[in-house]
N, C-alpha and C positions, 0 to 999 in steps of 0.2 A: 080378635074377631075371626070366626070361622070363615071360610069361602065356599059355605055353601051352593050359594046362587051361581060362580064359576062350576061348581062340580055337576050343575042343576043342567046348565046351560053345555058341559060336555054331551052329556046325558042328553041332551034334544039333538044335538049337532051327529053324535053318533049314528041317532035312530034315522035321523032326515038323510043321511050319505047313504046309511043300507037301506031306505027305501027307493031310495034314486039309483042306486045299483048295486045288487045282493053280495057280488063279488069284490067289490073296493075295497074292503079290509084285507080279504086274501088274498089279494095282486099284491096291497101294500106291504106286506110281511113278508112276500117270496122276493118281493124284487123294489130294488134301488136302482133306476138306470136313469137318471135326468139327463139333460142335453146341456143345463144353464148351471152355472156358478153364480150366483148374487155376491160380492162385497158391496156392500149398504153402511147405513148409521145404523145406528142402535137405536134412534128418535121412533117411538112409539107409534106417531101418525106415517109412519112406513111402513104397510105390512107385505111387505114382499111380493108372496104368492098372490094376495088379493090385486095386487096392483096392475100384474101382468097375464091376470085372469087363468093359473095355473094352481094345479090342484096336489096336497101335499105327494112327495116324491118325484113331481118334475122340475124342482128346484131345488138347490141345493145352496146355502146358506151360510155364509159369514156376516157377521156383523160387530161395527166396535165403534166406538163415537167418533165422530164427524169421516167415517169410512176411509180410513189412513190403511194404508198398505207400509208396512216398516219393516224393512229387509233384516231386523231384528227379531223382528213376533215370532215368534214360534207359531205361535193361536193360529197367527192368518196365512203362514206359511202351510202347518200341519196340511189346512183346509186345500188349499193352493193345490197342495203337490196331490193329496186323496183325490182332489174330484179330476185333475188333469191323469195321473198316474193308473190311479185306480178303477173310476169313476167313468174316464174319458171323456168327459165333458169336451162338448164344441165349440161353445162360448164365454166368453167369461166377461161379467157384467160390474162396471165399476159402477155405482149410484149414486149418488151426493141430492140435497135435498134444497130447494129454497126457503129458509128462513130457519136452518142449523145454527142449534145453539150455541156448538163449539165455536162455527164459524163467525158466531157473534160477540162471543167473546173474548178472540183475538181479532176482530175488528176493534171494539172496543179498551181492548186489554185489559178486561177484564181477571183479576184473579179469582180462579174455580175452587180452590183446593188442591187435590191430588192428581183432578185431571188437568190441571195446568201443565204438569210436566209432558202430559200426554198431549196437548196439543201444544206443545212447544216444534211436535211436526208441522205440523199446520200453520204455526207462526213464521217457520222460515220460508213457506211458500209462500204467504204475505210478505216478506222479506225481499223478497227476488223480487215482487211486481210490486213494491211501495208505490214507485211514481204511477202507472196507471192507477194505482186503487184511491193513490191522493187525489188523482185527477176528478174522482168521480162528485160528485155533488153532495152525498149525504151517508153515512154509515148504512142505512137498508140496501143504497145500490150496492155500495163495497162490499157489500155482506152476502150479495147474490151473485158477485160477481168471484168475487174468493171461493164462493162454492162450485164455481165452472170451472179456475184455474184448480182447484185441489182435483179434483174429476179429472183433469188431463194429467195430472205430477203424480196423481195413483195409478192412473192406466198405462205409463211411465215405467213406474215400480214394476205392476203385473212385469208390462212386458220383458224388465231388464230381471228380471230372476232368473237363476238357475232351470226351476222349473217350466218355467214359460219356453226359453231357448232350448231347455234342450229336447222340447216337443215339437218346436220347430227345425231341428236338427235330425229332427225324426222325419220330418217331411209330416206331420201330423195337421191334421186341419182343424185348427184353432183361432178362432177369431176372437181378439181382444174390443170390448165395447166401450166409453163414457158416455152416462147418462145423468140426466139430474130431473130431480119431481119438483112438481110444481102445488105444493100442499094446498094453494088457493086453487087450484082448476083441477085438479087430479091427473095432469097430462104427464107425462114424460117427453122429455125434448133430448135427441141423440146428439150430444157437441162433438162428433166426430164426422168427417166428410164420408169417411167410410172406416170400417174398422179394421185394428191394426191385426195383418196377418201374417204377418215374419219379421223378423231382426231386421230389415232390411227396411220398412216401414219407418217415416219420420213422421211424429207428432208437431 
């Protein structure tokens, strides 16, 4: 099947940016300088920019299922080090979602395929909080509540990188976030008291 009707609907989405301001395309092309790092899911009812009412170029974007930070990836490192290093980004935004798939199917233990092994990160997070997640009443709360505790064991990760310390070794002003979306209310809720802003900083 063609995709027409996406190429239809670029085509309208183009015309309506340059009627709203002539110059958007040729700011967008001269200049990358966002303030935000996004790590997100990959879950489709998460569109990033639209969420935090930001327009393309003032975010800057990683995404992979169930928004694992793995001191392994390269992908999410690459991203990591570009928008701190290069980019200088000020914040950097971990996001996790209510009613993730991933996260539901290591509540469930569910086997995925392929992405099994991939969220075998996410399993040992489950792992570490078994007794509270046993405690809770029914797989939807454990399900939303795994998705709070991954949101802190990423923003974890961020902060224990190379990249992260050693921007804070720089004296650099970097503020580390967790958040998580609420796909029922469209809200974002911040699970941090405040956000983490040097090595020194406990989760």
């Amino acid at each position: 099947m063609h995709l027409k009707h996406l190429l239809e609907n670029n085509r309208r989405w183009s015309q309506e940016m340059t009627r709203r301001d002539p110059t958007f395309f040729k700011r967008l092309v001269d200049q990358q300088s966002p303030k935000y790092l996004w790590i997100g899911c990959s879950d489709s009812r998460v569109p990033a920019n639209e969420i935090v009412g930001l327009l393309p170029g003032e975010l800057f974007v990683h995404r992979n299922v169930a928004n694992l930070v793995v001191h392994t990836d390269l992908n999410c490192l690459s991203v990591l080090q570009y928008a701190v290093e290069v980019l200088k980004v000020e914040h950097v935004i971990v996001c996790g979602h209510y009613g993730c798939g991933g996260v539901q199917a290591v509540i469930e233990k569910r086997e995925v395929g392929l992405a099994s092994n991939w969220l075998r990160h996410l399993a040992d997070v489950a792992d570490r909080h078994a007794a509270e997640l046993a405690a809770l009443p029914n797989d939807s709360e454990r399900g939303s509540r795994l998705c709070e505790l991954n949101v802190v064991e990423q923003v974890r990760h961020v902060c224990e990188s190379t990249i992260v310390l050693n921007a804070w070794k720089e004296e650099r002003s970097l503020l580390v976030h967790g958040w998580v979306y609420g796909l029922q209310d469209g809200l974002l809720r911040d699970l941090l008291k405040t956000p983490v802003a040097s090595a020194r900083d406990k989760l």
